[in-house]
C-alpha positions in Angstrom: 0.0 0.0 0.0 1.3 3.7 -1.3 1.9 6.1 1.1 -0.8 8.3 -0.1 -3.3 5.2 0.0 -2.7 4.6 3.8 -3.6 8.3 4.4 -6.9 8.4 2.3 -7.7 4.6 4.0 -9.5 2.1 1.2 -10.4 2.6 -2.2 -14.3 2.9 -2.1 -16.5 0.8 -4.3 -18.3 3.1 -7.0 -21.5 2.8 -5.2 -20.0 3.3 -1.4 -18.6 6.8 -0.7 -15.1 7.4 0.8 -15.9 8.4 4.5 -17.9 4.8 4.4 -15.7 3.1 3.1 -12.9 4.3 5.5 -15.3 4.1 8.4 -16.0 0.3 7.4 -11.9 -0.1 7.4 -11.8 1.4 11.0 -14.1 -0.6 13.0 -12.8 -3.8 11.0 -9.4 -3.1 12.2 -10.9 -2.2 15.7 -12.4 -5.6 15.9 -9.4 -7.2 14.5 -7.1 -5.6 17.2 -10.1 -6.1 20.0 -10.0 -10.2 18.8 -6.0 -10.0 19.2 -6.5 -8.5 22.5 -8.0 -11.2 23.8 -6.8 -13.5 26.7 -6.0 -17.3 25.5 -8.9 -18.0 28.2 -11.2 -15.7 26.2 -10.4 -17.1 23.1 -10.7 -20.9 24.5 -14.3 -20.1 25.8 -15.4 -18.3 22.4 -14.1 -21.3 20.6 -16.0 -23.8 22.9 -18.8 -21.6 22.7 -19.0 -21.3 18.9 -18.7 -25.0 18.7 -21.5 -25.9 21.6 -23.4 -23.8 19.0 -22.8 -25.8 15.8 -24.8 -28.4 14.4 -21.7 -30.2 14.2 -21.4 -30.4 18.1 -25.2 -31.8 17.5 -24.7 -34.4 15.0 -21.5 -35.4 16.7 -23.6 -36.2 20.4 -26.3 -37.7 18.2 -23.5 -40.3 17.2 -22.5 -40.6 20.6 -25.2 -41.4 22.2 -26.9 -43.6 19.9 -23.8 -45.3 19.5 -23.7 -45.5 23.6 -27.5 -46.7 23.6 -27.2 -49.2 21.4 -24.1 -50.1 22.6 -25.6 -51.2 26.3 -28.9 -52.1 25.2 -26.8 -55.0 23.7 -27.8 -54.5 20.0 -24.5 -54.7 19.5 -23.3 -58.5 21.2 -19.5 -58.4 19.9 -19.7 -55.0 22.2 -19.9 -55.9 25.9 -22.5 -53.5 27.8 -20.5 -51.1 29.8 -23.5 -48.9 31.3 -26.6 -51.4 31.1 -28.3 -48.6 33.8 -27.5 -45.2 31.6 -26.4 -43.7 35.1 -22.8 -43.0 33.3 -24.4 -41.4 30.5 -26.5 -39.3 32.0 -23.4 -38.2 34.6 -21.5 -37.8 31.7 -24.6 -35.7 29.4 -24.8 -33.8 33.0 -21.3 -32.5 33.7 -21.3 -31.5 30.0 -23.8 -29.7 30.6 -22.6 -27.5 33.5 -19.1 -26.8 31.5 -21.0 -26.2 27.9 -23.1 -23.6 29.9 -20.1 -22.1 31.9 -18.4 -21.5 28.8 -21.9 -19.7 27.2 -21.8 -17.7 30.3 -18.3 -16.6 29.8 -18.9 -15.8 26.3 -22.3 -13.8 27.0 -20.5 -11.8 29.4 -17.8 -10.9 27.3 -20.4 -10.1 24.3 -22.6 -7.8 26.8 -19.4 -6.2 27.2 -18.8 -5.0 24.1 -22.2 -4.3 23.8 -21.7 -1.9 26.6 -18.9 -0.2 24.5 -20.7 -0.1 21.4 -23.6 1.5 23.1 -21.4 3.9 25.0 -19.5 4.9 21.3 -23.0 5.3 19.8 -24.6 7.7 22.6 -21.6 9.9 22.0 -22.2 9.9 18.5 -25.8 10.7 18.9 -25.1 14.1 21.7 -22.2 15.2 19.0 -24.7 14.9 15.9 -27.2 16.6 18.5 -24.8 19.2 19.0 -23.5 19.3 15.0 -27.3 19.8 14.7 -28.0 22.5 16.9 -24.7 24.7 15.6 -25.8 24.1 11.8 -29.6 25.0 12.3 -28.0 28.1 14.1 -25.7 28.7 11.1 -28.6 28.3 8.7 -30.8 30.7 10.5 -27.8 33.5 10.4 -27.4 32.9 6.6 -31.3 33.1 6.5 -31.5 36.3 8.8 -28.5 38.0 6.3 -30.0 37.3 2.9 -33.6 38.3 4.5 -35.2 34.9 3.3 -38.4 34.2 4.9 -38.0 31.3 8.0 -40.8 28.7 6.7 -40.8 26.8 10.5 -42.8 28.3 13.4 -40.5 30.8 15.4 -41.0 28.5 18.6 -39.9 25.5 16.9 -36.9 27.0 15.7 -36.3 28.2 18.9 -36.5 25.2 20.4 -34.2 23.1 18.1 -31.8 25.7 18.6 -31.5 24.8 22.2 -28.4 22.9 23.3 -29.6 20.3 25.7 -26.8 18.4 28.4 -26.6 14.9 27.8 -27.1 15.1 32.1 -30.5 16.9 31.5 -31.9 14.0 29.0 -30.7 11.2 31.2 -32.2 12.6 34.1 -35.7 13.1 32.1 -35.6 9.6 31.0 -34.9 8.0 34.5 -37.9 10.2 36.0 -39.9 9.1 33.2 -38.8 5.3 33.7 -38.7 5.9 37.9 
């Protein structure tokens, strides 16, 4: 990659506009540095996770225990029965159980996490476009005011969109809303 080309970030595709394009490049390599962040424990309980969610983890216990039924049912008499009472089996399908969902856990925690993040990056998007807002709709009115074009919105609404609210002020009028 040219100099020049690292500066500008990708070539766009003729229907996606630079900014996007750059802003897609961005948050892939966010992830991609997020992912090689990542403790070796993290990355075990993802993978364990992924696969507890596969239909190949599904396909693979339907072989197992069909195989494991049949097994000591004595379908199979060149097989000796090794658990005629399906206690081990269901000790076995048990303690699976308890790691498989440990390992969900872990992952769902680490996923609400960066949820939390995301959420937290996307609220401070919306109060600067709030405040982008509020300066351009003042702008707009100036330029309107100095070439003495008529104002087509009601005075009061303008006014009111004008106003630059705290982020502390709207969080406080939802929780007394929600309260």
């Amino acid at each position: 990659m040219t100099q020049d080309a690292a500066q500008t970030g990708p070539a766009p595709r003729e229907d996606m506009s630079t900014i996007l394009a750059r802003n897609i490049e961005a948050l892939t390599q966010k992830k991609a540095e997020d992912d090689r962040k990542q403790s070796r424990q993290t990355r075990i309980a993802a993978g364990i996770s992924a696969f507890a969610g596969s239909m190949t983890f599904v396909y693979l216990h339907i072989m197992i225990f069909v195989l494991w039924i049949v097994i000591n049912l004595g379908w199979l008499p060149f097989i000796p029965a090794f658990d005629p009472t399906f206690v081990a089996l269901a000790m076995v399908a048990s303690v699976e159980a308890i790691f498989i969902s440990t390992f969900v856990m872990i992952n769902q925690n680490r996923m609400a996490a960066l949820e939390d993040k995301r959420a937290e990056l996307s609220l401070q998007i919306s109060l600067l476009a709030e405040h982008e807002t509020t300066r351009l709709i003042s702008m707009v009115e100036a330029i309107s005011k100095h070439l003495q074009a008529p104002v087509t919105v009601e005075d009061r609404e303008l006014q009111d969109l004008k106003k630059n609210v705290p982020p502390e002020q709207v969080l406080s009028e939802i929780e007394k809303t929600q309260g």
